[in-house]
N, C-alpha and C positions, 0 to 999 in steps of 0.2 A: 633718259636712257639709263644714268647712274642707278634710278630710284628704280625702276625695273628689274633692273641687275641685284638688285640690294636685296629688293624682296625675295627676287627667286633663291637669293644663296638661304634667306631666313628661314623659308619655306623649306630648299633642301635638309638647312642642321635641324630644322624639326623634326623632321620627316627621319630622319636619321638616331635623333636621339628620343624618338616615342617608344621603340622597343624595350629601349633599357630601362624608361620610367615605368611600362608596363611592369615588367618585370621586379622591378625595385618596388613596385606597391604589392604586386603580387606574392611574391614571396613571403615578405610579413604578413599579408593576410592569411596565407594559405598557414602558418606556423599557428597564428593566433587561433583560426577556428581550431587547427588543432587539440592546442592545449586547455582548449573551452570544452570540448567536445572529451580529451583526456578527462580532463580533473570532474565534467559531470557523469563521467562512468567512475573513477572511480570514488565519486558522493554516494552513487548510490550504494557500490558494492559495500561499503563503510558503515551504511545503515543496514545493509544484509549483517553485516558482522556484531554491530551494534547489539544487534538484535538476538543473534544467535549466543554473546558477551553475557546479555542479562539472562537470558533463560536457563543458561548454564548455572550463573549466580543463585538465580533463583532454585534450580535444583540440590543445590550446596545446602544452602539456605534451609530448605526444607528437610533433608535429612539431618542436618547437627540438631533442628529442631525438635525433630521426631526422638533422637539419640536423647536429646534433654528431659524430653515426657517422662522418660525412666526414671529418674532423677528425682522426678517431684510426686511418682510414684512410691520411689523408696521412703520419701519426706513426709508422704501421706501416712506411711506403716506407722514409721516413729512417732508422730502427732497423734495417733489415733490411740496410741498406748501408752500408761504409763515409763513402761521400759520394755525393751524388745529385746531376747534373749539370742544368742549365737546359733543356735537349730533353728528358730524363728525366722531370725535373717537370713539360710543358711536354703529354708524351705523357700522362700518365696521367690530367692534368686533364681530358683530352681525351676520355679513354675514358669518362671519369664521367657524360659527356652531361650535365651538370649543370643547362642552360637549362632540358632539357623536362620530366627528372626531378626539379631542383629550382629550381625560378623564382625562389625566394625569394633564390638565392646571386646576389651581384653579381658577384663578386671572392674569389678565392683564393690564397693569397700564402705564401711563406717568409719569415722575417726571420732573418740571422743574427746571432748575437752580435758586435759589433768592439769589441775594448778600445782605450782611447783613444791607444795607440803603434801600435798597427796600422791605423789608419785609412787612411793615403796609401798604406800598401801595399795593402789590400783596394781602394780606387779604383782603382788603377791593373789590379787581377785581374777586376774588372771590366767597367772599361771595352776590357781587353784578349780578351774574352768573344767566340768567334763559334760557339759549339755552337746557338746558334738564329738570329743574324742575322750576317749576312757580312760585313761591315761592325763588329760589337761594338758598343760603345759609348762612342762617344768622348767625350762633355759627360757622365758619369756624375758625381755628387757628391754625397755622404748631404748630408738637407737636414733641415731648416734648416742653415744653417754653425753653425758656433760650435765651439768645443772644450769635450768634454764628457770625463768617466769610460771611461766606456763609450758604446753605441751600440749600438741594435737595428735594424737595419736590414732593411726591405721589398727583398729583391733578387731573388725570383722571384716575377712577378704575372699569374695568367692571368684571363680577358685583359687582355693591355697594353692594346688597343685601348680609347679611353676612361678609362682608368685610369692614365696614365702619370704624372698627378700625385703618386703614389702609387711609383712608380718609385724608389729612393733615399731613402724617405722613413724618419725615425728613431722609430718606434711610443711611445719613450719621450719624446718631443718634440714629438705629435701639434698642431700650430696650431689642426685644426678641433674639437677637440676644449673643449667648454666649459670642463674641469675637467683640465688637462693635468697640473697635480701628482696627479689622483687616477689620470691614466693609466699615469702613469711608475709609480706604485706598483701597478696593477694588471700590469704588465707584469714585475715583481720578483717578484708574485704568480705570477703562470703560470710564473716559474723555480721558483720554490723550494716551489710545493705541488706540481706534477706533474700537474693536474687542469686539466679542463676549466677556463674559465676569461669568462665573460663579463659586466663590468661593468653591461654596461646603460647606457655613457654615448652619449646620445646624438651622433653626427658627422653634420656637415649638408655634402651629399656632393652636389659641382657636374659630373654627366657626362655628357656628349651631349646638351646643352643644355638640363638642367634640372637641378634642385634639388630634394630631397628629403632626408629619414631615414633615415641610414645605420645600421648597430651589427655591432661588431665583435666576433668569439669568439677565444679564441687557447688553443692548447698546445703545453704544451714538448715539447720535441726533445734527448735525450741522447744523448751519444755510445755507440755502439753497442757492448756489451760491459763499461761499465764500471759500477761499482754505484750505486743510487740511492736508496740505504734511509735516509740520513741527510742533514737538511739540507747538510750541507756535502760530500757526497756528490751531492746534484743541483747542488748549485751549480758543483762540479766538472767535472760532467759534460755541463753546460747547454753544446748549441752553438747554440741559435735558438730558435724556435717556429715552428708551422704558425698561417695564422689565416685567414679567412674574412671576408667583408665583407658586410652584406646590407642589402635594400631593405626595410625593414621593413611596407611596404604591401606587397611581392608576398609576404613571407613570412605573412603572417596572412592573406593574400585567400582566400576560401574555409573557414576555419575554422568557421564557421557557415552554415546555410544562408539563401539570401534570403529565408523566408518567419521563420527566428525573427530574422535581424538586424534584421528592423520591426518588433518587439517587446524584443530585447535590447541592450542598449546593452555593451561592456566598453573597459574600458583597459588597457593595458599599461604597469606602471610598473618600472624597472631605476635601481638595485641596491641592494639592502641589504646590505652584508657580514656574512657569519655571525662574523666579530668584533670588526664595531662593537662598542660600547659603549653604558652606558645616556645619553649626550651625542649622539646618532645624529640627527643634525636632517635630515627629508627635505627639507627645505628645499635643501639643502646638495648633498645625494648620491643624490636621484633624481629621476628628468627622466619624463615623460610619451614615449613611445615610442611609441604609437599609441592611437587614438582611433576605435572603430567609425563614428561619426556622421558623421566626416571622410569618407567613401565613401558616406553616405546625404541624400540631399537630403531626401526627404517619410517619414516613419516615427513611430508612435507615442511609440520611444525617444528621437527626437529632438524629439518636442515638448513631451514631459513633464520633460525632464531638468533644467528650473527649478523645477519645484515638487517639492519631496524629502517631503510629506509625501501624495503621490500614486504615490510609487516606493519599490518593493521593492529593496534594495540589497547587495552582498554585499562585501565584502575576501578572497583567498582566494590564500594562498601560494603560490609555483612556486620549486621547488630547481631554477636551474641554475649547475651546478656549485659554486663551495661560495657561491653568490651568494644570496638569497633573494630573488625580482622579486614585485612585488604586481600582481594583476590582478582590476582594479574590476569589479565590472558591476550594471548595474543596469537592472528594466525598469518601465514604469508598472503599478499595478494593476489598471486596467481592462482593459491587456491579457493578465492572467492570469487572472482571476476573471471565469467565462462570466457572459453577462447573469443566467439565470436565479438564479446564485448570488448578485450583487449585488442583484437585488430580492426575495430569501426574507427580508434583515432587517426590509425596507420592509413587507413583507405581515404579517411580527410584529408588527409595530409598530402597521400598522394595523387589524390585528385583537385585538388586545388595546384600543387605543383605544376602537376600535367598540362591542369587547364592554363596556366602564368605562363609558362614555357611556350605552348603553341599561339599564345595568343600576341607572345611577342617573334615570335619566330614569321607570324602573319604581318606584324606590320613592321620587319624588317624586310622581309620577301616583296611590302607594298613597297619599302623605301628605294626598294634596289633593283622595281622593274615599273619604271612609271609608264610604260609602256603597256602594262596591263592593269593600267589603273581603275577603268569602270570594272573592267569584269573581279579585280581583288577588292571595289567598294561594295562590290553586290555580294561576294562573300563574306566581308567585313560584317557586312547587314545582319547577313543570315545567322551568320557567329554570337554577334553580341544579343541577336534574339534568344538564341541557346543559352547563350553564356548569362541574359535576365531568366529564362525559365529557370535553368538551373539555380540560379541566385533564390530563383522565388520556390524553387524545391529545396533548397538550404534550410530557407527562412522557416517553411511549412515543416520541414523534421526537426527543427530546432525547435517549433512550438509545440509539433509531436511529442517530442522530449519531455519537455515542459508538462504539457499533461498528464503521461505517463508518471514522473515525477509525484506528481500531485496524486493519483491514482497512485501510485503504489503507497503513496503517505496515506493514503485513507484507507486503502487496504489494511495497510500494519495496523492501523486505528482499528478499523471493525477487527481483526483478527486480535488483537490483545483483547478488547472490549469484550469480545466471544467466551476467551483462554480466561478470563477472570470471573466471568459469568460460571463456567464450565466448568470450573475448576474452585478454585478459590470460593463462589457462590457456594459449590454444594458442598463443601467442606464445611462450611460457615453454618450452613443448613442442618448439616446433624450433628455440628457440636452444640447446634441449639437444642437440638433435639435430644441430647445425652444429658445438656445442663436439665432440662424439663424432667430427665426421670429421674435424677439426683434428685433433684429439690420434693418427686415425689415419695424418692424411697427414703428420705432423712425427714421429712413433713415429722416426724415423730421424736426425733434427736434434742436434744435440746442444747444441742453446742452452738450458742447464737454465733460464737466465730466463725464457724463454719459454715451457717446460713448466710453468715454477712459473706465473706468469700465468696457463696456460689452466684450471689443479690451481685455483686461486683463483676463477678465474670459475666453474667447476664447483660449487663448495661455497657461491658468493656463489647462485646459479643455484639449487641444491637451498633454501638458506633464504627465498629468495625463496617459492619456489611453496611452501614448507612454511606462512610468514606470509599468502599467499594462502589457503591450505587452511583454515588458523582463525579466517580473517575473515569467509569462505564460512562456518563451522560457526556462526560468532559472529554471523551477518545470520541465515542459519534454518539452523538444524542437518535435514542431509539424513535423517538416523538417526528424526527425528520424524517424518518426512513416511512413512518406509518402515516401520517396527519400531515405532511408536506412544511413548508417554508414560514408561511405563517403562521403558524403554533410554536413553529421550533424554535423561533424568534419571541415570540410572546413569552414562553416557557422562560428562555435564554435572560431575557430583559428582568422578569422578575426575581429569577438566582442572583443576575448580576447588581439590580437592586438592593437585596437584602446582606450582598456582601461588600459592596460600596457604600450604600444608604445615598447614589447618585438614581434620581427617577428618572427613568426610560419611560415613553411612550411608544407603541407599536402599531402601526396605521397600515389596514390594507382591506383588499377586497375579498372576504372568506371564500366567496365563491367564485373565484376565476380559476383558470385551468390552468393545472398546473403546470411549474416549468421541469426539463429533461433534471435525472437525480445527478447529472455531472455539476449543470448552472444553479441546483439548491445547494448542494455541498460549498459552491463557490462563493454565492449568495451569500451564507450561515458564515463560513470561515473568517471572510472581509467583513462581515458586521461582528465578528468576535474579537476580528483583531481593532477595528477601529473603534469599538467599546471598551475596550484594553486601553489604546491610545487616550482615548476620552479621562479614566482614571487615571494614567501614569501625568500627561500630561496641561490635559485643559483646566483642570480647577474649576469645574464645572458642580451646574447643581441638575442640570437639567439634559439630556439628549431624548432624539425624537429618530426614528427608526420609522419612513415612510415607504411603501411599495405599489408600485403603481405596472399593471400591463397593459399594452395596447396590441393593435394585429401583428406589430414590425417584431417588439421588443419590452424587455422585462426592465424595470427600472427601481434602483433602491439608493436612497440617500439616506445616511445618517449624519445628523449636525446636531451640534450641542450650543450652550450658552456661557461657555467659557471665553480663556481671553484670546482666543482666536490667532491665527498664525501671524507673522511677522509681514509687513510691508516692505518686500524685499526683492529685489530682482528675480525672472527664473531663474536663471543659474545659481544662486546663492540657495534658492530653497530646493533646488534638486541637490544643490550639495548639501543640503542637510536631513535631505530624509534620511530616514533611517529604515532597520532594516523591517520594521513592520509594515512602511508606506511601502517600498517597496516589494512584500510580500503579496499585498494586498495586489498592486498594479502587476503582476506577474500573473497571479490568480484570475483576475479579470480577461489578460491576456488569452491568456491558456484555454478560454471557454470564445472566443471571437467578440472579446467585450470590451468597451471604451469603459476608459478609468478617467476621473477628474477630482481634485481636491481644491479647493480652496475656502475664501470666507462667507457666512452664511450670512442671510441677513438680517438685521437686529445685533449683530456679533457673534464672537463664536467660529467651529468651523462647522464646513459640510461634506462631506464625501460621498461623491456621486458616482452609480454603477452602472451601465446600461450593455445590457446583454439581448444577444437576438433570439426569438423566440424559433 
């Protein structure tokens, strides 16, 4: 009778404490999808911004580029003449229409080299100067005074007007310059590397009565004919530099448009030298150069830009010339992540709640009326049938996810792939075509420098588009989109061959039908990345890439004859994949396909893929 009694009380405290266990798992569950379900919204919005980060950059990029052309246009006048006169320089500025074509230029200038016995004679050459004012110039004097080495001097400046401050002025002795010892040595820089050359230090530039941020480019100028292949060959040959001055607001205005600048925030920071040191303190050697906010009164990116754990943020390098400039940017998350996407974590959240709450609330209502106990087990029933559908429409949007995921990866793939085609390609396309009428309208010149140059740029030109072409193949190989799985694998194996020097074989049936373009993309990925794995890891000399279909399902193994995975419990070897194995098994997933890895045989591993057709 005891043992009867003992049961029914065990049965009772069960029965009693099932809700709260409900509840007690429930809860954590409902928080975890949550924040699984948070942080994959915002992954992606993260790669929206990413993405919006670099194109920006890239836009930057291409206009300080464009700004440079000038530059080596001026450097072309000088080279091509023995010496080029003050109306000369004066004319050509002139023709450049510079204002309308480039608003950004303030100021364009020559400086010549005067070593320090030549100074009172070059004063006097130029103040005795009347090729552009009738009169010359008679108070001329390189400035600051002092007696120095040498001397860089600013001695044609178009326009004067406004700029005559700059009239006589010593580049290597710069006053407005915060860091004038780092200017003098940028200024030794653009002699002795030959190259573009702009620090990035900010000059606070007082003309036409106001005051703004200035920044200055400069390249050297050698004398015309003589060689400059060896440092002391251009130092030789060094008579000046050409250099450019500009308004650092008018040259970014318009980089983005008004509608993402109220969402993106960037800055422009100048200069890192490409041979600083690991003692490189930005403290020191870069200065803030512009400031998108600085132009925006009321914007999302400026009200968010105090709380940093509301903002998406990016760092992202700019080579100009051999300087490396950094350009911040950052924008809030709310203004990338649309509404509906910020409330799908909330409705997880509160539908997993929901569901914890009533399902403990059910089987405290069974505890506390056993008297309706068949008819609350057939509700019980019906519930937890729901409460699996629902589970298994979790699972199903969760793998939704997942693909979408994957599909917007590939998207961005073809659309850069596109954007570099489109862009980048035919740009590429008719600087070939401009080197081609050079080379035919000098055929007759006999400046072999100059033929070697354009012979140079020709071959810099061809690598170019060639590293274009396998970047394009490397975002989405066109060969898969045209010719299907097996070619684009075929293809794949022999690039990765010739850059491993690991041989790939590729086995399949040319004529089978083909599978849907979601299961090849998936296909192609997972033999990309486990040919990756193959180089990083097996020490291999050999892998075999087999493809086989039958009525059910699509099947691909790749194994190699390296030293094969560890003899080691599962668990140990799922703790140790990494994030490509697990790429791959995601991948698989994502398309309704069974993933398998392990040892091949002979040695070695094998990774096996089987996807339904």
């Amino acid at each position: 009778m005891a043992t009867v009694k003992d049961k029914t009380i065990g049965r009772a405290r069960y029965w009693i404490m099932l809700p709260w266990v409900v509840l007690a798992i429930g809860v954590p569950a409902s928080i975890t999808v949550f924040s699984v379900v948070r942080d994959t919204v915002e992954n992606v919005a993260q790669l929206r911004f990413e993405r919006l980060a670099s194109d920006t950059r890239h836009v930057i990029q291409e206009r300080i580029d464009s700004y440079g052309e000038i530059l080596y246009g001026l450097a072309a006048l000088f080279a091509s003449q023995d010496s080029v006169s003050r109306l000369q320089f004066h004319r050509y500025v002139e023709s450049l229409d510079l204002k309308n074509r480039f608003p950004g230029f303030d100021v364009v200038n020559y400086a010549v080299h005067v070593p320090g016995k030549d100074k009172q004679r070059f004063e006097e050459a130029v103040r005795h100067d009347t090729s552009l004012e009738p009169g010359g110039y008679p108070n001329f004097a390189i400035k600051p005074p002092g007696v120095r080495p040498e001397y860089y001097v600013l001695v044609y400046v178009e326009p004067m007007a406004g700029f005559e401050f700059a009239f006589g002025l010593d580049t290597g002795a710069n006053p407005a310059v915060k860091d004038s010892g780092g200017m003098a040595a940028a200024v030794r820089l653009t002699r002795d590397s030959g190259k573009l050359n702009s620090p990035g230090l900010p000059i606070r530039i007082k003309s036409r009565g106001k005051e703004y941020t200035g920044l200055a480019m400069r390249l050297a100028v050698y004398r015309s004919g003589m060689p400059v292949e060896t440092l002391e060959q251009r130092r030789a040959a060094f008579i000046g530099s050409v250099g450019a001055g500009f308004n650092v607001e008018n040259l970014m205005k318009g980089v983005i448009d008004e509608k993402t600048a109220q969402i993106l925030r960037f800055q422009l920071y100048g200069a890192e030298s490409a041979v600083d040191g690991p003692d490189f303190s930005p403290e020191n050697k870069r200065w803030l150069l512009y400031d998108s906010n600085q132009s925006i009164q009321d914007s999302a990116a400026r009200s968010a830009a105090t709380d940093p754990d509301l903002v998406f943020t990016s760092v992202l390098p700019m080579e100009v010339g051999d300087r490396t400039w950094k350009v911040h940017l950052s924008s809030p998350k709310g203004a990338i992540i649309d509404r509906i996407d910020a409330l799908l974590p909330w409705m997880v959240l509160a539908g997993g709640l929901l569901s914890s709450v009533l399902l403990s609330g059910m089987f405290y209502s069974l505890a506390s009326s056993r008297s309706r106990a068949v008819e609350i087990a057939n509700e019980i029933t019906r519930d937890l049938r729901e409460s699996e559908e629902g589970l298994r429409n979790s699972a199903e949007q969760l793998q939704a996810l997942s693909r979408r995921l994957v599909d917007v990866q590939e998207f961005e793939r073809r659309q850069f792939s596109r954007e570099l085609h489109d862009r980048v390609g035919q740009n590429l396309t008719a600087l070939s075509i401009n080197l081609d009428i050079l080379k035919t309208q000098l055929s007759g010149n006999g400046n072999e420098a100059l033929h070697s140059r354009l012979a140079d740029a020709g071959l810099l030109l061809e690598a170019t588009s060639d590293t274009i072409e396998n970047v394009m193949s490397e975002l989405r190989p066109p060969m898969l989109d045209d010719y299907g799985l097996l070619p684009a694998l075929q293809w794949y194996a022999n690039a990765f061959s010739g850059r491993t020097g690991i041989q790939v074989k590729v086995d399949g049936d040319e004529r089978a039908e083909r599978l849907a373009p979601a299961g090849e993309i998936a296909l192609f990925r997972i033999a990309q990345e486990a040919l990756n794995n193959v180089a990083k890891h097996a020490c291999a000399g050999r892998a075999h890439i087999t493809i086989e279909r039958t009525e059910t399902e699509y099947t691909m193994s790749v194994s190699d004859d390296g030293v094969g995975i560890d003899a080691a419990p599962a668990s140990t070897v799922r703790r140790r994949q990494g994030l490509g194995m697990v790429t791959m098994r995601e991948r698989t997933q994502a398309v309704g396909g069974q993933f398998e890895v392990g040892a091949a045989s002979g040695g070695g591993t094998r990774v096996m893929v089987r996807i339904p057709c």
